[in-house]
N, C-alpha and C positions, 0 to 999 in steps of 0.2 A: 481486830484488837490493835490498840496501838501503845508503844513503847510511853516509857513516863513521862516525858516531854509530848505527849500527843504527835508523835511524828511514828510513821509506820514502822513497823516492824520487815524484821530480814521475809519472810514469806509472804508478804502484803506487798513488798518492794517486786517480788518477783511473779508474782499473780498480775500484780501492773503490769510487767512487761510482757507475760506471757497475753493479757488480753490487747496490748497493745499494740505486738506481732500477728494476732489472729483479724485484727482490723485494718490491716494494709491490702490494697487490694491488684495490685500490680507491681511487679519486678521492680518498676522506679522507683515507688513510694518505699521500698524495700531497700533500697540502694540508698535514699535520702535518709530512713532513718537510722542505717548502719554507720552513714559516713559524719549522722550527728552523736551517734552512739559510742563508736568504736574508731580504734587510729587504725590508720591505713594497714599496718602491721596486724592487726587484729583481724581487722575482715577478711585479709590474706589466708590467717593461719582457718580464720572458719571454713573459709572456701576450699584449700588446700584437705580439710580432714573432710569434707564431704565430697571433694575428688578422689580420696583415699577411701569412703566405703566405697562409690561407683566399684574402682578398680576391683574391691576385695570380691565384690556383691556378683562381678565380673568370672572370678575364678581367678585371677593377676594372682600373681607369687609377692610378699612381702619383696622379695630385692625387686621385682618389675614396678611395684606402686611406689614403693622409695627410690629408686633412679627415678621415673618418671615425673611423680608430684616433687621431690627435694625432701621431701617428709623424712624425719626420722624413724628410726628402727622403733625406739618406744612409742611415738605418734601411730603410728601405724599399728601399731599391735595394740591401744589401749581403742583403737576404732574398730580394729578389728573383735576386741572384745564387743564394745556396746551395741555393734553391728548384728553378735550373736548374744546379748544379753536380751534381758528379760522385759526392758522397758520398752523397749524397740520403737525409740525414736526414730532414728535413721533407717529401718525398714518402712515405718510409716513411709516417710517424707519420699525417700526411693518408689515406692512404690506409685504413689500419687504421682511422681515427676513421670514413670516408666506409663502412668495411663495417661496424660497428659500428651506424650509421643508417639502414640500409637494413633 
C-alpha cells in the first residue's frame, strides 16, 4: 500500500531496507551500504551497542561494558533489555556470528 501521493508508506520504507540488508552478501558490501546509509556517528553508535550485547551476552557487569565500549549507562541497559526481550534480534545475529567462529 502506498501513501496518497503514491510514495510508500513508513512499513514499506522499512520492509525495503530490511530486504535490502538480507541481500548483502559480505562484510564489504555491508560496510558500503552503511557508509551510504548512515554518518560516521551512526554506524559507531550501531557497532558500539552490538559490542555492548557481546559484552552483556559475555556475563560483563554494566560498569565493565560501559568503561569498555564508552556506552552509556541507559545504552547499555536498553541493549541489555532487547538482548533479553522477546524479539530477539540481537540473540539471533549473536548467535549466527558465535557459529560462524566456531
Amino acid at each position: 500500500m502506498t501513501g496518497q501521493h503514491g510514495e510508500a508508506s513508513h512499513e514499506q520504507m522499512i520492509e525495503r531496507l530490511c530486504v535490502a540488508l538480507c541481500a548483502l552478501r559480505t562484510p564489504g558490501e555491508a560496510h558500503a551500504l552503511l557508509a551510504d546509509l548512515c554518518t560516521r556517528r551512526e554506524t559507531s553508535e550501531l557497532a558500539q551497542r552490538l559490542e555492548v550485547a557481546v559484552m552483556l551476552r559475555a556475563g560483563k557487569s554494566y560498569v565493565e561494558v560501559s568503561r569498555v565500549t564508552g556506552a552509556s549507562s541507559t545504552t547499555v541497559s536498553r541493549v541489555s533489555k532487547c538482548l533479553n526481550g522477546e524479539v530477539g534480534g540481537y540473540r539471533l545475529v549473536l548467535d549466527r556470528l558465535d557459529g560462524e567462529e566456531s
